[in-house]
C-alpha positions, 0 to 999 in steps of 0.5 A: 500500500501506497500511503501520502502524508500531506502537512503544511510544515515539520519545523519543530517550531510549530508545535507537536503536529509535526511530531505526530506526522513523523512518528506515525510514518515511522511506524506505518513504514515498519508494518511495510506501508509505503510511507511518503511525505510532503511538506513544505521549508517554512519555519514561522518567519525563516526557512529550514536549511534543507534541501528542497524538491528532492526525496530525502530516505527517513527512518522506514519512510521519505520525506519531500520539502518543496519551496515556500511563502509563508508567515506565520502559521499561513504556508503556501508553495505552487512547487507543492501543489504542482507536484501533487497535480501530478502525483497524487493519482499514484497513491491508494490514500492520502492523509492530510494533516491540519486544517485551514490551509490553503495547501490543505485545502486544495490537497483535498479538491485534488483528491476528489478530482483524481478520486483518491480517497482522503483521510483528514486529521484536523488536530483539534482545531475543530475545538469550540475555542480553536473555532472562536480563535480568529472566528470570522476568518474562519467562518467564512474559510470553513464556509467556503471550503472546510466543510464540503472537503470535510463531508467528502473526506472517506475518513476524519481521524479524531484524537480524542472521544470529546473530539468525535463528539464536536465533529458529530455535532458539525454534521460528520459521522465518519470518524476514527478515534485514533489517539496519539501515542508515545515511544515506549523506547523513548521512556525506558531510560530516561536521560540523567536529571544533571543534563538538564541542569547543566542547562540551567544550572540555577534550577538545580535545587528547586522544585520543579514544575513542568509546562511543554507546549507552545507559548500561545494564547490558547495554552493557558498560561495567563491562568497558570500564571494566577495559579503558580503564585499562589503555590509559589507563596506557599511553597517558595521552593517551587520554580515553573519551566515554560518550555516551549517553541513561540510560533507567534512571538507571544512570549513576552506578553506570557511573561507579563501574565507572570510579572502582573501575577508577582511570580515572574522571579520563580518561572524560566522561560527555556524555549524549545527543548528537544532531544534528550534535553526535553527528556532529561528536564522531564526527569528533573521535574517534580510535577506537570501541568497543562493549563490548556484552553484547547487541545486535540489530543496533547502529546506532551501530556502523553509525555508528561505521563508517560515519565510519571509525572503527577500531572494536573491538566484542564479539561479542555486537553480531551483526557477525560481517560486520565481522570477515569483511570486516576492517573492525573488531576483534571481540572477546570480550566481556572486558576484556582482549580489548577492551583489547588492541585497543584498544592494538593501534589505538594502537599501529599508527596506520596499520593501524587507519586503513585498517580504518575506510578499509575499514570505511566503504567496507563499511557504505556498500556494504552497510549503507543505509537505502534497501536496508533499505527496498527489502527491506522494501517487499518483504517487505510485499508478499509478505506482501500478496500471501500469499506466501512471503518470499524470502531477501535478497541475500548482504552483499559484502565491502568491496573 
């Protein structure tokens, strides 16, 4: 089988939808599925120094970047699009990734045209608060061209059973729930705290707590902001690290939330950690927290759990498993909420350290990026075959 990956970008600056794309080919190329993927140079207002419109050989898949415009999260390239009126017939599936997207958009008008069936992953931007983000802009694009691409898609993958549910409600009913995954690899030795802190040195006897995730408006920090002074007050030895890539150039009015809230002296802003450096300040962290307004199905909370990390999360992340399983705090997104479990891990060392015991052993049994394989490879051959999709496995409680 024949697959092509369709993404607007992979430079890491975007956040952990490029992660996703390059794990999940990773995977399907060693269940023997002929992975290609296409995407694009741009990394926000530079350009990755990579070689363009030529095959690059991944791990168990290729890789092709094509020339671009773009600013910011708006990427265009006519090489792609080029290459696609040429190509895309050869595929048996392609599978897009994001949404709003020109690129993206006339990915799908192509597919149609060639009758190639598509499968869609929107990544949560079909959210309630993703959609109200920049509503009219996208009202209109989802007027004038996501819907009737969405209606006609063989298949819309969705991350999480909250997710299905917003797409239901938006009149679509060919869902998959296929929810991303970790590399079990990935945990099973962790870096060495010291390597964290020779990056930063002054962290070394603190308390740490740990955010993952873009600097962006919808990832809560302005809440986090209230919650942290509040445990800070009460616990001076507690210190946050924001880590995260910044798309958007928000990091300074992140940093204000912080300064307004009196706290800003106890928070490290990292920037982007990636590699054995992100691991390694997993294992240095005491505590995780996603304050998120709007989540598709978040991988740094994966990670977070995945290192056994007591984690506090909102609601809006789409874990509502992790509460079922008790293997994370799930909250409102308000400051209160997050704080008061926030101070409830501190506060009882013990209990919080068997939840991230549980929560590692749930997202280890139930959360891979081979099971995510494994029932994406199944879903692109019903789709294949012109059959339909069938429901996935129920998620099992850790034990």
């Amino acid at each position: 089988m024949k697959v092509l990956m369709v993404i607007p970008y992979l430079a890491t600056v975007y956040g952990g939808t490029s992660r996703v794309v390059q794990a999940l080919a990773h995977q399907l190329g060693g269940l023997n599925v002929a992975v290609d993927v296409v995407t694009t140079n741009a990394a926000d207002h530079q350009t990755l120094s990579i070689p363009t419109d030529q095959w690059i050989q991944a791990h168990h898949y290729r890789v092709r970047y094509f020339p671009s415009w773009h600013r910011s999260d708006l990427v265009f390239s006519t090489a792609l699009i080029s290459w696609l009126l040429r190509h895309i017939p050869t595929y048996d599936v392609v599978h897009t990734h994001t949404l709003f997207s020109p690129l993206i958009s006339l990915t799908h008008a192509l597919c149609q045209c060639h009758r190639t069936p598509y499968i869609s992953t929107p990544h949560g931007m079909l959210d309630p608060w993703a959609l109200a983000y920049k509503a009219w802009k996208k009202k209109l694009y989802y007027a004038c061209l996501e819907k009737s691409a969405l209606a006609q898609a063989r298949v819309i993958q969705v991350l999480a059973r909250s997710e299905a549910e917003q797409v239901a409600k938006l009149g679509f009913a060919q869902t998959a729930l296929i929810p991303n995954g970790i590399s079990a690899q990935a945990f099973a030795n962790l870096p060495d705290r010291s390597l964290f802190y020779q990056h930063f040195s002054h962290l070394r006897h603190k308390t740490l707590i740990l955010f993952l995730g873009r600097i962006d408006p919808k990832k809560g920090l302005d809440v986090l902001a209230l919650a942290f002074a509040k445990v800070n007050r009460l616990f001076p030895h507690t210190h946050l690290v924001v880590a995260g890539p910044d798309s958007i150039h928000f990091t300074e009015t992140a940093k204000s939330y912080f300064a307004k809230a009196q706290c800003l002296r106890a928070v490290t802003f990292t920037g982007m950690l990636s590699g054995d450096l992100k691991y390694a300040a997993l294992a240095a962290a005491q505590l995780y927290v996603s304050p998120s307004y709007s989540e598709g199905f978040s991988m740094s909370v994966l990670e977070g759990m995945a290192a056994g990390l007591p984690c506090v999360i909102t609601e809006n992340c789409n874990f509502p498993e992790a509460k079922t399983a008790n293997a994370a705090f799930v909250v409102s997104a308000q400051a209160q909420a997050i704080g008061e479990a926030l101070i409830a891990c501190l506060q009882h060392p013990l209990q919080a350290q068997q939840m991230g015991s549980r929560a590692k052993a749930f997202v280890h049994q139930n959360y891979t990026w081979e099971s995510a394989a494994q029932k994406l490879l199944a879903t692109y051959c019903a789709m294949s075959d012109g059959k339909k999709v069938s429901e996935n496995a129920p998620i099992r409680n850790a034990v």
